[in-house]
N, C-alpha and C positions, 0 to 999 in steps of 0.2 A: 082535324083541321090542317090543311096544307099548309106550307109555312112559303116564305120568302125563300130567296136564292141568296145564301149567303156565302162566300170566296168558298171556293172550291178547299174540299181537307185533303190534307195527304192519304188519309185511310182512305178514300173513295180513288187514288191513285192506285192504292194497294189490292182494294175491291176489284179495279180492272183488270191489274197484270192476273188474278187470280183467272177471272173470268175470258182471256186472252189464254190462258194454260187449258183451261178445262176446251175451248176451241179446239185446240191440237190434240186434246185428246179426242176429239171428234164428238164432244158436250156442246148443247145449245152453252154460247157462252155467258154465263153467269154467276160473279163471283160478291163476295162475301166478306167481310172484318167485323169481328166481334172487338168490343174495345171495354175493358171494364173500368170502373169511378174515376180509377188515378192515371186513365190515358194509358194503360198498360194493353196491347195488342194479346189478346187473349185466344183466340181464333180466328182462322182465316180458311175460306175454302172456296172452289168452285165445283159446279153440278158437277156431280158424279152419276147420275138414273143410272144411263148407258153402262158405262163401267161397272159396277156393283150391280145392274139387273137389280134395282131398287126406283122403284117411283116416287120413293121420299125422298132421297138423295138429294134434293135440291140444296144448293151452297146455304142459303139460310137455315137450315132445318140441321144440316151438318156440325156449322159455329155453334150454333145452337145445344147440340147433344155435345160439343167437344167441351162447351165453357161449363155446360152442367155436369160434367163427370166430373172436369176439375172443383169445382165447387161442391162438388156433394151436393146441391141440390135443385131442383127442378125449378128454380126461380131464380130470374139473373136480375134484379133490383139496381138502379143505378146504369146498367151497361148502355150502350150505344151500338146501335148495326146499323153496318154501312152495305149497301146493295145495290148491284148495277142496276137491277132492273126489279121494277114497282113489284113488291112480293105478289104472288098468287093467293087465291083465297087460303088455302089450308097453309101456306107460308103464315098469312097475316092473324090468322087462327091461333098458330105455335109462337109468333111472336109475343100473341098477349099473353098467352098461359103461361108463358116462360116471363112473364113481366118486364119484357125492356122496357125499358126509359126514356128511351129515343129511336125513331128510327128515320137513316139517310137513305134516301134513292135517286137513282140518275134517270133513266131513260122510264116512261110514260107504257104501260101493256094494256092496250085498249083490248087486247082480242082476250089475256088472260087474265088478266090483274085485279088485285081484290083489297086495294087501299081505296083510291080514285076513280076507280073504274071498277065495273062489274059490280058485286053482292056489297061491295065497301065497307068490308068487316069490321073493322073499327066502329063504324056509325048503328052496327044493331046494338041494342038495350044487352045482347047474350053476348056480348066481348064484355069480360069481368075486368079489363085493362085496357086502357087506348094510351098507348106511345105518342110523345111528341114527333109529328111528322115531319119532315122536311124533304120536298119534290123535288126534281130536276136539277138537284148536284152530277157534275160529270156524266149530263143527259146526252150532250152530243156525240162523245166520246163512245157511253155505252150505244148509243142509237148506230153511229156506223159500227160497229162490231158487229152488233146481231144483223146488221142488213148486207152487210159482207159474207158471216158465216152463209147466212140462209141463200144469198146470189149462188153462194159455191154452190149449193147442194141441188142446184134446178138445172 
C-alpha cells in the first residue's frame, strides 16, 4: 500500500548525493541508504551495472548485500531503504527476501518499476514479506536527475 508523503528525511538527501555520484560515474543515476532499527546509516550506494559489468549492481541490491555481510545474515528485520527511484521488479523481489521494514522512494518508473507500476511485486500472494511503502519522497529532485542524465545522453 502506498503511503502519504511525509517531510522529506535526510537519508533520501543522502540517497541523492549517492545517485548524483553514480551520474559521474556515467550510472543511470540511482542511489540508495540502508538505515538499520537505531537510525544507524548502515549502507549506502549508487548503481554500479556499468562499472562492475554486473546487471545486479543496482544501488538497492548493493546496500543490500553490504548490510547482510555485516550482519551475517540474509535478513535485515527492522531496516529502512531509502531509494531514488521506485525499485524494479527483481530490486522489490530482494527487498522482500532480505525482509526490510520499510521502504522510501522518490521518483515514480512507470517504464521499469515493480512496487506501483508494472508486475507490483509486493501485491503477488509469492512476496513471502511486503515492506511498508512510502512514494514520492525526494520525487522531484530524483525526477530531474534522471531527466537530465538521460537529456545528456541524446
Amino acid at each position: 500500500m502506498q503511503g502519504t508523503r511525509p517531510q522529506f528525511s535526510p537519508h533520501m538527501q543522502t540517497a541523492l548525493d549517492e545517485a548524483r555520484a553514480a551520474a559521474l560515474r556515467g550510472e543511470v543515476p540511482v542511489g540508495a541508504v540502508l538505515v538499520a532499527p537505531g537510525g544507524e546509516v548502515v549502507a549506502r550506494a549508487g548503481n554500479r551495472t556499468r562499472e562492475l559489468s554486473d546487471p545486479t549492481a543496482h544501488a538497492e541490491v548493493l546496500v543490500i548485500r553490504e548490510a547482510c555481510a555485516r550482519a551475517g545474515s540474509e535478513r535485515l528485520p527492522g531496516h529502512v531503504l531509502y531509494v531514488t527511484l521506485e525499485p524494479c521488479p527483481f530490486c522489490a523481489a530482494v527487498i522482500s527476501a532480505a525482509r526490510i521494514a520499510r521502504l522510501v522512494y522518490g521518483a515514480a518508473d512507470p517504464k521499469s518499476g515493480g512496487v506501483a507500476q508494472g508486475p507490483r511485486v509486493f501485491a503477488h500472494a509469492q512476496a513471502h514479506h511486503v515492506p511498508e511503502v512510502l512514494d514520492g519522497i525526494g520525487a522531484e529532485d530524483a525526477e530531474a536527475l534522471l531527466k537530465a542524465f538521460f537529456a545528456s545522453r541524446r
